[in-house]
mmCIF file as gemmi writes it, N, C-alpha and C atoms, coordinates in Angstrom:
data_model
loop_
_atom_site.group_PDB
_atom_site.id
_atom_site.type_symbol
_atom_site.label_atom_id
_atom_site.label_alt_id
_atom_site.label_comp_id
_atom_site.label_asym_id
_atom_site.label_entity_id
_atom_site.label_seq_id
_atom_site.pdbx_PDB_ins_code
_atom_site.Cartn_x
_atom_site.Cartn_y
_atom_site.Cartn_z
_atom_site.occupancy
_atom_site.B_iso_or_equiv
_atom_site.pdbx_formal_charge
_atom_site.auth_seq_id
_atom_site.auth_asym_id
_atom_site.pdbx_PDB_model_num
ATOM 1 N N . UNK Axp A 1 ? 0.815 -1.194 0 1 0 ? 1 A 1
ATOM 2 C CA . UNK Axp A 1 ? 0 0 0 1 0 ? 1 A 1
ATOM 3 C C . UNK Axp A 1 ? 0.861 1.262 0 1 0 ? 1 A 1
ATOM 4 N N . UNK Axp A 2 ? 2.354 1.197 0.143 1 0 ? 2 A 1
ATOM 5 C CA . UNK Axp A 2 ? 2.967 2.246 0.523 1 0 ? 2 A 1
ATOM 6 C C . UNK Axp A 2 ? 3.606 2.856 -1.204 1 0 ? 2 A 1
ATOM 7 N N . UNK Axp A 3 ? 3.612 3.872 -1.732 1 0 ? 3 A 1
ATOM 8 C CA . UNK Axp A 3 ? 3.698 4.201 -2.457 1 0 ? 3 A 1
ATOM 9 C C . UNK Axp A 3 ? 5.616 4.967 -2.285 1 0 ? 3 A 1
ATOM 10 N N . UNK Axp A 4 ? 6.094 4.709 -3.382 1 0 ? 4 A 1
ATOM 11 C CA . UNK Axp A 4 ? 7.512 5.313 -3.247 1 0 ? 4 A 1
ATOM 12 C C . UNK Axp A 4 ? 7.358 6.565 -3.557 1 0 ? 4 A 1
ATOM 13 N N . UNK Axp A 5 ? 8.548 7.635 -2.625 1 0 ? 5 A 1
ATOM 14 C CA . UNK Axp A 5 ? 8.071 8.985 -2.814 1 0 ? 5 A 1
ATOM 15 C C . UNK Axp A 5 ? 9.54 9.196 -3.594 1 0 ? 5 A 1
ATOM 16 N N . UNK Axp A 6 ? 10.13 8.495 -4.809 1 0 ? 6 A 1
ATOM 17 C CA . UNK Axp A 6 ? 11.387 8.649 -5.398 1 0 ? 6 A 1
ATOM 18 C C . UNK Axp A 6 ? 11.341 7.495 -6.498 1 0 ? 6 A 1
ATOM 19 N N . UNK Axp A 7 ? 11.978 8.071 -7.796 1 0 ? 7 A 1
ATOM 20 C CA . UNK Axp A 7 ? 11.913 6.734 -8.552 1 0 ? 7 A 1
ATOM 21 C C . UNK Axp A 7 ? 12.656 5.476 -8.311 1 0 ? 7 A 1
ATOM 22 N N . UNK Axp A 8 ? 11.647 4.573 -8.866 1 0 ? 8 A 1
ATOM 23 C CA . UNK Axp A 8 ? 12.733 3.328 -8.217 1 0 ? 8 A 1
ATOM 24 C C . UNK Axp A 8 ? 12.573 2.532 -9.576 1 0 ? 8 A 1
ATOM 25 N N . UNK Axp A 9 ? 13.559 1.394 -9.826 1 0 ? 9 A 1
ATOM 26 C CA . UNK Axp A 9 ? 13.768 0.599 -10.729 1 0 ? 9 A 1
ATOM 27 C C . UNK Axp A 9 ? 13.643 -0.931 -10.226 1 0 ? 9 A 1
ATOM 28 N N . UNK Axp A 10 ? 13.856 -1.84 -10.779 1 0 ? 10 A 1
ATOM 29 C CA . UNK Axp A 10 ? 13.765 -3.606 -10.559 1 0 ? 10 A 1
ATOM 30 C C . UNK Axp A 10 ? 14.43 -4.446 -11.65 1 0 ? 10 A 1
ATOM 31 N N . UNK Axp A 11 ? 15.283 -5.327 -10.982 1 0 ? 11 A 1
ATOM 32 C CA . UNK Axp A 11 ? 16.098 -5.856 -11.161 1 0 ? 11 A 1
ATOM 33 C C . UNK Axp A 11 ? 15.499 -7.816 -11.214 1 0 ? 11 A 1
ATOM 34 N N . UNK Axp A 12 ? 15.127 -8.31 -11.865 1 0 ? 12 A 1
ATOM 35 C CA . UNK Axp A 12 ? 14.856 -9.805 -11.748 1 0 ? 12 A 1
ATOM 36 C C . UNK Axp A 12 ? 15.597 -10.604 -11.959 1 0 ? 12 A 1
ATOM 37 N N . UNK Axp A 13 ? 15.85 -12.167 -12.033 1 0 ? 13 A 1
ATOM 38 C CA . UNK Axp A 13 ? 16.567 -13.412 -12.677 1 0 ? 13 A 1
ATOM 39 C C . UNK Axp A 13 ? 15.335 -14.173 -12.24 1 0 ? 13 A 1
ATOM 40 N N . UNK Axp A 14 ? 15.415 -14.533 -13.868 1 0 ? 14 A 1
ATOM 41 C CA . UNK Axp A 14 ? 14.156 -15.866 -14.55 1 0 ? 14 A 1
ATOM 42 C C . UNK Axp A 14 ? 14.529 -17.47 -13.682 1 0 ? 14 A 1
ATOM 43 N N . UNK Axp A 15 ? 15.497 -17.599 -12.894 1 0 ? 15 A 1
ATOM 44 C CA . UNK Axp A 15 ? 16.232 -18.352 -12.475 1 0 ? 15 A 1
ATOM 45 C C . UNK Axp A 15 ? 16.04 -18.43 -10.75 1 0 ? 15 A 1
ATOM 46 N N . UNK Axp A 16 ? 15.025 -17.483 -10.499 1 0 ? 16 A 1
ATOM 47 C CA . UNK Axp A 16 ? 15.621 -17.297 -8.801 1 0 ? 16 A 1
ATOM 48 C C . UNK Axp A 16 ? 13.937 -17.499 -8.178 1 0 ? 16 A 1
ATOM 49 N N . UNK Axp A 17 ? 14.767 -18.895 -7.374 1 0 ? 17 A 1
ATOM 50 C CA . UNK Axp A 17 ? 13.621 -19.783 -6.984 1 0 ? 17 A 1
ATOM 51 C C . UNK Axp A 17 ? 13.19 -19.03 -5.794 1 0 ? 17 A 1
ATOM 52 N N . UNK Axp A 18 ? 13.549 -17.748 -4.998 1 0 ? 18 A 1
ATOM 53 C CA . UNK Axp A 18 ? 12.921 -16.744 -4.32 1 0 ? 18 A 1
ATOM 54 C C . UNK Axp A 18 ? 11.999 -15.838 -4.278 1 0 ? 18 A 1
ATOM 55 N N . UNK Axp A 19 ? 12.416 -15.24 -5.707 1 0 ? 19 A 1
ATOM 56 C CA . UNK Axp A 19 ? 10.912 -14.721 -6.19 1 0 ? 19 A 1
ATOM 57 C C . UNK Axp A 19 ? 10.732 -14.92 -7.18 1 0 ? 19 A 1
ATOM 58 N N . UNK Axp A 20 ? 9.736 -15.497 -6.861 1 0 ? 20 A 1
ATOM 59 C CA . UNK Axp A 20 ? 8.835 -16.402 -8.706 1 0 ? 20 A 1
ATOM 60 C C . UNK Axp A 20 ? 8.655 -15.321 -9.677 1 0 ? 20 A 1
ATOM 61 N N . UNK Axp A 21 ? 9.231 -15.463 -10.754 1 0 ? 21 A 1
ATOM 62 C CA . UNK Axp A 21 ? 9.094 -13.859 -11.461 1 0 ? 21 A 1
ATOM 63 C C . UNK Axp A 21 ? 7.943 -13.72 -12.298 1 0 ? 21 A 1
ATOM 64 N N . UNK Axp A 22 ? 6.79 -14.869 -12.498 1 0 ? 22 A 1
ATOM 65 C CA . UNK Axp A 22 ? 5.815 -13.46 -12.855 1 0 ? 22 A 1
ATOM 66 C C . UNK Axp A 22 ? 5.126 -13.27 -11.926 1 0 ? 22 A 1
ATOM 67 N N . UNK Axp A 23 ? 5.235 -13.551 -10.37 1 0 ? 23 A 1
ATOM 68 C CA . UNK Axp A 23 ? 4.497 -13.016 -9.233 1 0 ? 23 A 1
ATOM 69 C C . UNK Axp A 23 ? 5.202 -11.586 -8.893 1 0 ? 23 A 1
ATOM 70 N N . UNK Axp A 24 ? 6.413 -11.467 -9.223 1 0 ? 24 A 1
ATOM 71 C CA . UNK Axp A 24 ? 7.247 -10.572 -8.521 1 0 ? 24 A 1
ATOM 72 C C . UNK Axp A 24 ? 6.92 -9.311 -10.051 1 0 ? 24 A 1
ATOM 73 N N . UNK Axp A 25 ? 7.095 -9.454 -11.077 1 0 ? 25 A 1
ATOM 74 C CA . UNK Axp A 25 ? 7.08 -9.041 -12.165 1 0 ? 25 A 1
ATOM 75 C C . UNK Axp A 25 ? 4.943 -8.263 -12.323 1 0 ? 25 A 1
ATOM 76 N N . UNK Axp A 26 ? 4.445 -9.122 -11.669 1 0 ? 26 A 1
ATOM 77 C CA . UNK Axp A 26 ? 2.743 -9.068 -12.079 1 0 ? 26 A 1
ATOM 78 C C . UNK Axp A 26 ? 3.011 -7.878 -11.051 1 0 ? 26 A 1
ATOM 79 N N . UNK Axp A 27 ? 3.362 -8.338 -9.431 1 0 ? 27 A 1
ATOM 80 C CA . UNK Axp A 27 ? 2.894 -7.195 -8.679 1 0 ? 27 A 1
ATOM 81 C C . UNK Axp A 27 ? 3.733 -6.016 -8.969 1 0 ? 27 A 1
ATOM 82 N N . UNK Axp A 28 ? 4.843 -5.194 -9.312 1 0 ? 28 A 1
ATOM 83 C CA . UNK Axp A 28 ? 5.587 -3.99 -9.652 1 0 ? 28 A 1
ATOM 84 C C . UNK Axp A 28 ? 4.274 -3.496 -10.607 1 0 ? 28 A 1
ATOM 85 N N . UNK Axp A 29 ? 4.233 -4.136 -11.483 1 0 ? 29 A 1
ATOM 86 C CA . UNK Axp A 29 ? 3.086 -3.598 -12.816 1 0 ? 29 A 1
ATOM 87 C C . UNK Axp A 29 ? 1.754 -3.202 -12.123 1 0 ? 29 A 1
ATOM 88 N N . UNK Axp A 30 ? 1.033 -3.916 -11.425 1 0 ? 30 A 1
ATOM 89 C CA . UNK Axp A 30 ? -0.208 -3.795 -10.784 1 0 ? 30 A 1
ATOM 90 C C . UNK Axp A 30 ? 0.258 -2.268 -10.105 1 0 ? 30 A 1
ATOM 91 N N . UNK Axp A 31 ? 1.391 -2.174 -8.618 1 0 ? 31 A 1
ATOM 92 C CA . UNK Axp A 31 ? 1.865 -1.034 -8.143 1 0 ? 31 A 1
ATOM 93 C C . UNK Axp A 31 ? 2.628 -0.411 -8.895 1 0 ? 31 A 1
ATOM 94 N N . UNK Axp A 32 ? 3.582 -0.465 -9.312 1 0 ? 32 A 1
ATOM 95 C CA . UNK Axp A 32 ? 4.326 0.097 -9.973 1 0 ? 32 A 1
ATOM 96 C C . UNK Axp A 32 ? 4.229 0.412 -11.327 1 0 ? 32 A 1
ATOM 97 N N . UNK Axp A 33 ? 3.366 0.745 -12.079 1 0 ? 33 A 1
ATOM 98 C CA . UNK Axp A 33 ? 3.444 0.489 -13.452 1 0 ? 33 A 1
ATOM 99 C C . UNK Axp A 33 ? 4.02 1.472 -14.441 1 0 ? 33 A 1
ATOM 100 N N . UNK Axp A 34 ? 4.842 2.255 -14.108 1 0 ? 34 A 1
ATOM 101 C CA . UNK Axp A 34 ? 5.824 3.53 -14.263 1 0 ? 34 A 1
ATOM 102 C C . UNK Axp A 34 ? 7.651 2.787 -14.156 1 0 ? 34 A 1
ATOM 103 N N . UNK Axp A 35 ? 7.412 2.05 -13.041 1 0 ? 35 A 1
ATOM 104 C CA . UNK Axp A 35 ? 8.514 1.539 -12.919 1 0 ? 35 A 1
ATOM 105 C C . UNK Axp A 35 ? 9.465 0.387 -13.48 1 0 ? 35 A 1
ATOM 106 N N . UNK Axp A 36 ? 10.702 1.073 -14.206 1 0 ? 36 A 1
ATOM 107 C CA . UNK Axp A 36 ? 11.551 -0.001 -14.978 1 0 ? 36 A 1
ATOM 108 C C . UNK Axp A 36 ? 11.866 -1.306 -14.664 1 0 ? 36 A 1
ATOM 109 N N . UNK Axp A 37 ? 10.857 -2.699 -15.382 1 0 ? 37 A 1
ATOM 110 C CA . UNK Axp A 37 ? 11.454 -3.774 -14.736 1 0 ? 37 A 1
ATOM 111 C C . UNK Axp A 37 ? 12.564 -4.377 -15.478 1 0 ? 37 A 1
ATOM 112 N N . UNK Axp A 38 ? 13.405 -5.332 -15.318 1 0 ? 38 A 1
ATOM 113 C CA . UNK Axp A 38 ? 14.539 -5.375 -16.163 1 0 ? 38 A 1
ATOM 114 C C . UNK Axp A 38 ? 14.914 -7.029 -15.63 1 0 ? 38 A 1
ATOM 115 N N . UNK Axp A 39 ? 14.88 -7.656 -16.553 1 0 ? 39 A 1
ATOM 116 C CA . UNK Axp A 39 ? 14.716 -9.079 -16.497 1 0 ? 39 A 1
ATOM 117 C C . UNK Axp A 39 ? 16.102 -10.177 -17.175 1 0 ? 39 A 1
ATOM 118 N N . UNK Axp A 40 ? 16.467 -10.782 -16.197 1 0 ? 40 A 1
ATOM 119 C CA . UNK Axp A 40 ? 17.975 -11.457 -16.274 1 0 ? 40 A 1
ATOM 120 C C . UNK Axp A 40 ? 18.196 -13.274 -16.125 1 0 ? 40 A 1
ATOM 121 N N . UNK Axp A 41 ? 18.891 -13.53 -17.511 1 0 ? 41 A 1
ATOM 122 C CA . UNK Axp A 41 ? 18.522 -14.879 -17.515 1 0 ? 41 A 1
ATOM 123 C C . UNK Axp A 41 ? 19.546 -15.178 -16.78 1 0 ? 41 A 1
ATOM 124 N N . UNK Axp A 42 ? 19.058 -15.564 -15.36 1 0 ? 42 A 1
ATOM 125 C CA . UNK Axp A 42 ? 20.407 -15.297 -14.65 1 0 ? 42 A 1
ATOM 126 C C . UNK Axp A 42 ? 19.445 -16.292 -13.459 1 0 ? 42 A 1
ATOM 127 N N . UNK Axp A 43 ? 20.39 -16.228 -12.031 1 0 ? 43 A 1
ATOM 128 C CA . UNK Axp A 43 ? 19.881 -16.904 -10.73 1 0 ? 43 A 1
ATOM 129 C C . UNK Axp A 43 ? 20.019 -15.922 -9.85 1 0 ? 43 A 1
ATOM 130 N N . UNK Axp A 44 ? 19.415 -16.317 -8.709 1 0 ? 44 A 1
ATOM 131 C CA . UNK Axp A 44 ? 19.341 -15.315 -7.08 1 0 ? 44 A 1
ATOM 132 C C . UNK Axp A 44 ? 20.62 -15.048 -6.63 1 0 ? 44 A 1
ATOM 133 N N . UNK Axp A 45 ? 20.886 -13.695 -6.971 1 0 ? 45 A 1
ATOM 134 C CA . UNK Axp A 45 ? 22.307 -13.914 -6.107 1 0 ? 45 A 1
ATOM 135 C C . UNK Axp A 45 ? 23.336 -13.084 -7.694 1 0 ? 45 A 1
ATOM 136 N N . UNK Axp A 46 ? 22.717 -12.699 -8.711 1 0 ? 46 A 1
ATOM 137 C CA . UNK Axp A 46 ? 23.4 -12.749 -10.13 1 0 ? 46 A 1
ATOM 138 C C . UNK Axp A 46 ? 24.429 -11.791 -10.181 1 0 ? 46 A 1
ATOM 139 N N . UNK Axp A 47 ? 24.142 -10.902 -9.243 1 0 ? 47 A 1
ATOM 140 C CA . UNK Axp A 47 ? 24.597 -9.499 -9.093 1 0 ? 47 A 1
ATOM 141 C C . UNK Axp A 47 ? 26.161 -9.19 -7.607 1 0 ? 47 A 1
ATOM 142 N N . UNK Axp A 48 ? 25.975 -10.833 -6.973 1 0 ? 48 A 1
ATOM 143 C CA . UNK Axp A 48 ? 26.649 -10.322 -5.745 1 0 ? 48 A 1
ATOM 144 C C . UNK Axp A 48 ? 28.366 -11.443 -6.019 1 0 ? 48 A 1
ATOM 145 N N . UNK Axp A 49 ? 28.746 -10.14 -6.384 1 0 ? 49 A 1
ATOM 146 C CA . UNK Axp A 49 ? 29.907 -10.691 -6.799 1 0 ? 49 A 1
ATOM 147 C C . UNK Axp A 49 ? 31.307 -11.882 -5.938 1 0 ? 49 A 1
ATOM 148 N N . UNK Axp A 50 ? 31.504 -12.628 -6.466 1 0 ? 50 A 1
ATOM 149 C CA . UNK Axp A 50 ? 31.917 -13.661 -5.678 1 0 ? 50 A 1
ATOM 150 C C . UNK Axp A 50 ? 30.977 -14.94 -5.185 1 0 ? 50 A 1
ATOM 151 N N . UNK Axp A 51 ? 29.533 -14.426 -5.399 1 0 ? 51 A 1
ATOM 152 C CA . UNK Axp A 51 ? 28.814 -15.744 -5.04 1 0 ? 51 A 1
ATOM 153 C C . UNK Axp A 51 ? 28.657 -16.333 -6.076 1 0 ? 51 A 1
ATOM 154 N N . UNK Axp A 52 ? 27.999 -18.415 -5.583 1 0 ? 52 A 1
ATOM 155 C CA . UNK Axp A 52 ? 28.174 -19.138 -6.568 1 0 ? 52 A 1
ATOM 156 C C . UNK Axp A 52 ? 27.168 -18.836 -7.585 1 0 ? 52 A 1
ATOM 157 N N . UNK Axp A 53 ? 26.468 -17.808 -7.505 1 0 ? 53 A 1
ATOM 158 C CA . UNK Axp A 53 ? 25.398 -17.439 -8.701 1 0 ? 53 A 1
ATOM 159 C C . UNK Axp A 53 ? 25.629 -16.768 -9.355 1 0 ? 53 A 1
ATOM 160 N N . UNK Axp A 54 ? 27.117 -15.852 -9.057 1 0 ? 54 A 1
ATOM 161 C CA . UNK Axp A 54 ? 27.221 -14.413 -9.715 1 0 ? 54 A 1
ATOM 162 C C . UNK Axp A 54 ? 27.26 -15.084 -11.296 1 0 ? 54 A 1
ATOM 163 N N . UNK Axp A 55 ? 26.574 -14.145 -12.382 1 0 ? 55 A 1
ATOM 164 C CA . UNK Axp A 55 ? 26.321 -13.837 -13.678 1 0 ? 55 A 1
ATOM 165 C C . UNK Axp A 55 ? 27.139 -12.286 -14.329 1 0 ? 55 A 1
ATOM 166 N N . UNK Axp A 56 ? 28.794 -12.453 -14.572 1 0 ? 56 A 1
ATOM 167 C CA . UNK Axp A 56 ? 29.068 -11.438 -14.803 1 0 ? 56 A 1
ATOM 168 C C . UNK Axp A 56 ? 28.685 -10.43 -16.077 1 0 ? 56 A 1
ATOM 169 N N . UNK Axp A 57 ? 27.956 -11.308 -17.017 1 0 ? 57 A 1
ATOM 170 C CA . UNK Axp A 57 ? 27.48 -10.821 -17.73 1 0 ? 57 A 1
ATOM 171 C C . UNK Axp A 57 ? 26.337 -10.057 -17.722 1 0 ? 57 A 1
ATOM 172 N N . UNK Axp A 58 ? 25.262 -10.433 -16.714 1 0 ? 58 A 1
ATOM 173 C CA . UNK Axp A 58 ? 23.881 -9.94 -16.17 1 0 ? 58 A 1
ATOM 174 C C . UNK Axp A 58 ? 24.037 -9.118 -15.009 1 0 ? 58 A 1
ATOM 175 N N . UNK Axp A 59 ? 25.241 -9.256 -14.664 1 0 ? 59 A 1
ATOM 176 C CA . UNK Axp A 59 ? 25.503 -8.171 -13.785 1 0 ? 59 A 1
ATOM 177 C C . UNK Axp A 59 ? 25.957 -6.575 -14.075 1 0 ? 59 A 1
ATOM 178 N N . UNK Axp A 60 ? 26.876 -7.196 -15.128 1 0 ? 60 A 1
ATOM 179 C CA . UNK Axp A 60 ? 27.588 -5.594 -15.893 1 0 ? 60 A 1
ATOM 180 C C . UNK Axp A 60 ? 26.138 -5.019 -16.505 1 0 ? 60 A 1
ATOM 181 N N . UNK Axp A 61 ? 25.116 -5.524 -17.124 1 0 ? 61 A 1
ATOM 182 C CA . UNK Axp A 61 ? 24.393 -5.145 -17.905 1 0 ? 61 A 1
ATOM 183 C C . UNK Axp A 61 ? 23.249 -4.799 -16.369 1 0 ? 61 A 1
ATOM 184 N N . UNK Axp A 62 ? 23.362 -4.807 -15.525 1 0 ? 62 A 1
ATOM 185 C CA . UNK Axp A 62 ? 22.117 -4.079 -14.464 1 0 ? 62 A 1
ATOM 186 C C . UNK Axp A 62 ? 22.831 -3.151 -13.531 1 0 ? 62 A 1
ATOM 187 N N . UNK Axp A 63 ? 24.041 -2.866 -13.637 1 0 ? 63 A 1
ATOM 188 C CA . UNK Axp A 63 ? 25.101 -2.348 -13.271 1 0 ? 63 A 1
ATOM 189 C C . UNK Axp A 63 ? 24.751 -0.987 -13.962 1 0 ? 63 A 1
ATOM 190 N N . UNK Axp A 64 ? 24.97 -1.402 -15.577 1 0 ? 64 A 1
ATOM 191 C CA . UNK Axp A 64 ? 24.681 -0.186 -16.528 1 0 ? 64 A 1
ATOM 192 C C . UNK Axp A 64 ? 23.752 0.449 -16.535 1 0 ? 64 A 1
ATOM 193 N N . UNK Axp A 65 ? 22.583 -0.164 -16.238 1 0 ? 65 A 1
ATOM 194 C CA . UNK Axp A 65 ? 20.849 0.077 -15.989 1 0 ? 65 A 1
ATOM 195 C C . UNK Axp A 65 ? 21.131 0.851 -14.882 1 0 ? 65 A 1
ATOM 196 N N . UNK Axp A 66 ? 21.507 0.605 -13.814 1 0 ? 66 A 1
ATOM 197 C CA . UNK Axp A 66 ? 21.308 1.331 -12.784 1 0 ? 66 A 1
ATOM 198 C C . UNK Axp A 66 ? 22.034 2.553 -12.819 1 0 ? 66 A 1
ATOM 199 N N . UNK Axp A 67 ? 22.922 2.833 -13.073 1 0 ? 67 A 1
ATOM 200 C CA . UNK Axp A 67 ? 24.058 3.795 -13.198 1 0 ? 67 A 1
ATOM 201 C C . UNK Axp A 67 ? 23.555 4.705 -14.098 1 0 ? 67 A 1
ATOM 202 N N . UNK Axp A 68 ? 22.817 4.638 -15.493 1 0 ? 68 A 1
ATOM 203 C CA . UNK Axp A 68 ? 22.123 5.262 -15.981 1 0 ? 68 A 1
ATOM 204 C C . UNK Axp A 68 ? 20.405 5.555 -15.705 1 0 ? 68 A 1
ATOM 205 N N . UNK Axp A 69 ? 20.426 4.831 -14.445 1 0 ? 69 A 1
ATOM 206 C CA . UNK Axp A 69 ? 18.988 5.572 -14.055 1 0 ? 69 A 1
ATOM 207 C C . UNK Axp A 69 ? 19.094 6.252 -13.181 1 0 ? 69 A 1
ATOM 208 N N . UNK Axp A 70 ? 20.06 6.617 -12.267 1 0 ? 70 A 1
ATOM 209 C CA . UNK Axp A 70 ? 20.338 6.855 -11.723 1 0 ? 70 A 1
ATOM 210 C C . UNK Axp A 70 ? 20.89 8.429 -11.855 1 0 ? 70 A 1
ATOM 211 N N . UNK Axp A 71 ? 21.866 8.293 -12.742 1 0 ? 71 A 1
ATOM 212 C CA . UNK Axp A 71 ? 21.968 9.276 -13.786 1 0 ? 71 A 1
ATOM 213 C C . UNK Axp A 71 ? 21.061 10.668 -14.176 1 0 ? 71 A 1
ATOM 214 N N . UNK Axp A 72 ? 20.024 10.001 -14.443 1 0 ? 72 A 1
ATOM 215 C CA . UNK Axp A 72 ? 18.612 10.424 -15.054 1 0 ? 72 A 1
ATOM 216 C C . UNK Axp A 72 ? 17.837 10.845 -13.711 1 0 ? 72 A 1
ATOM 217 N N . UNK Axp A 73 ? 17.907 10.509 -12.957 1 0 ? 73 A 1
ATOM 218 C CA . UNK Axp A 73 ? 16.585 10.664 -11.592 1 0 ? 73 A 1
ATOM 219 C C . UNK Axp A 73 ? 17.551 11.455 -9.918 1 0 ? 73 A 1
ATOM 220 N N . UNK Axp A 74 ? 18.564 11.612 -10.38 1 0 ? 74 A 1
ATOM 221 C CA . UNK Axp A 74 ? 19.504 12.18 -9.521 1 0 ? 74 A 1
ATOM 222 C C . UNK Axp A 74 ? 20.116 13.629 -9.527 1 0 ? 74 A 1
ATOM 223 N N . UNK Axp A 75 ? 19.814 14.872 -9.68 1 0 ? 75 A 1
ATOM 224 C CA . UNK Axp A 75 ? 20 15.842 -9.567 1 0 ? 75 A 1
ATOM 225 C C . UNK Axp A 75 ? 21.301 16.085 -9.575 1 0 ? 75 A 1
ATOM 226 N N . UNK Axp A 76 ? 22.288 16.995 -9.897 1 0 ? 76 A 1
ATOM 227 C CA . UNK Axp A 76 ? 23.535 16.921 -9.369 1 0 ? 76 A 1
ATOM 228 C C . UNK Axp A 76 ? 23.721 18.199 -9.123 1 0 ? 76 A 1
């Protein structure tokens, strides 16, 4: 019910038996439907470097996503 008072973005892997992604993917859209989802054929964990899931390829590429939204929604 709580609405973000700042833009926010989302980060998934089609792979991550934590959050089922079109439950996780359905609800952002239902609430969020402004908000960038960004979807990684990847596993839980794709992004945390050194673990046995890391995806350096799906990582550089949400890395970039973020850095350029960030970019964009950040004042300087």
């Amino acid at each position: 019910a709580m609405q973000p008072n700042c833009p926010v973005q989302f980060h998934f892997a089609t792979h991550d038996r934590y959050f089922p992604l079109d439950t996780a993917v359905a609800a952002v859209n239902q609430h969020l439907p402004e908000a960038p989802v960004h979807v990684y054929v990847a596993d839980h964990g794709f992004n945390r470097n050194g673990g046995i899931t890391y995806d350096d390829e799906a990582a550089q590429l949400a890395r970039s996503r973020t850095l350029a939204f960030l970019a964009a929604n950040i004042a300087s």
